[in-house]
C-alpha positions in Angstrom: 0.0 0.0 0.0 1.3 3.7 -1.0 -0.1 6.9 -0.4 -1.1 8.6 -3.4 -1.4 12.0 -2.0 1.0 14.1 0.1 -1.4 17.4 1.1 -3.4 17.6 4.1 -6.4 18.6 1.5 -9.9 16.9 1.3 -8.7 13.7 -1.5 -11.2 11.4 -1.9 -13.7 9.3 -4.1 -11.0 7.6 -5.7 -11.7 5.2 -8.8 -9.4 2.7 -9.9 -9.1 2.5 -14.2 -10.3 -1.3 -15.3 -6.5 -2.5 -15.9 -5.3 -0.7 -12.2 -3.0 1.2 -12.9 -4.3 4.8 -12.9 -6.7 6.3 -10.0 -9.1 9.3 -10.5 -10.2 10.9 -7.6 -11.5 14.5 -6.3 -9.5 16.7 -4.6 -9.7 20.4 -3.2 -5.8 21.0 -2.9 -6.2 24.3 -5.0 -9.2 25.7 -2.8 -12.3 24.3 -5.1 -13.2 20.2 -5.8 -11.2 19.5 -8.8 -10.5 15.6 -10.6 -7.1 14.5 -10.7 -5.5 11.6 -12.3 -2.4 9.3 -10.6 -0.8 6.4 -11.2 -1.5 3.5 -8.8 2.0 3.7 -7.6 1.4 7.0 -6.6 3.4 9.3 -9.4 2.7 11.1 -12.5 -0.6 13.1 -10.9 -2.1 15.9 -13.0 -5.4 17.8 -12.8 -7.6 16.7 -15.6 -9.4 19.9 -15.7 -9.4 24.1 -14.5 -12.4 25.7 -14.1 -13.0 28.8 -11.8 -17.1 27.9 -11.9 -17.5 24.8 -11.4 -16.3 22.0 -8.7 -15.9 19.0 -10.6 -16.8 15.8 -8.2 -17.0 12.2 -8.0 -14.8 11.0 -11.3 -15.8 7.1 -12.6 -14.1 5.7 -15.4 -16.0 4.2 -18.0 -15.4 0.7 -18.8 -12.5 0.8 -21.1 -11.0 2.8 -19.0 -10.6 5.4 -21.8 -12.9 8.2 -20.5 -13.6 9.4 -17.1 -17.4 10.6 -16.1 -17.4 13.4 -13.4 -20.1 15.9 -12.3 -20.0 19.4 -12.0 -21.7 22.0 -9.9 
């Protein structure tokens, strides 16, 4: 087990990709509920999206594990 995360933000709903190696999860490390994207070892994070209106929440992937399905309020 690794953490995946090294903030003392709100990180949570995280989503594993079908093959395991990549988590989506939401995270307010910037102030406002953003998705982010990690490997399952714990490197190569990066916000999927930057959007001043809207909190985006609760990240799924789909079954191929090539999109991810968020919502945003």
């Amino acid at each position: 087990m690794a953490y995946l995360t090294d903030n003392q933000s709100q990180n949570s709903a995280p989503h594993f990709s079908p093959d395991g190696d990549w988590v989506a999860y939401q995270s307010d490390e910037n102030g406002r509920f953003a998705v982010y994207l990690v490997r399952a070892d714990g490197s190569g994070k990066k916000r999927l999206l930057q959007n001043i209106n809207f909190e985006h929440r609760r990240p799924v992937f789909s079954p191929t594990g090539r999109e991810i399905v968020f919502y945003g309020r």
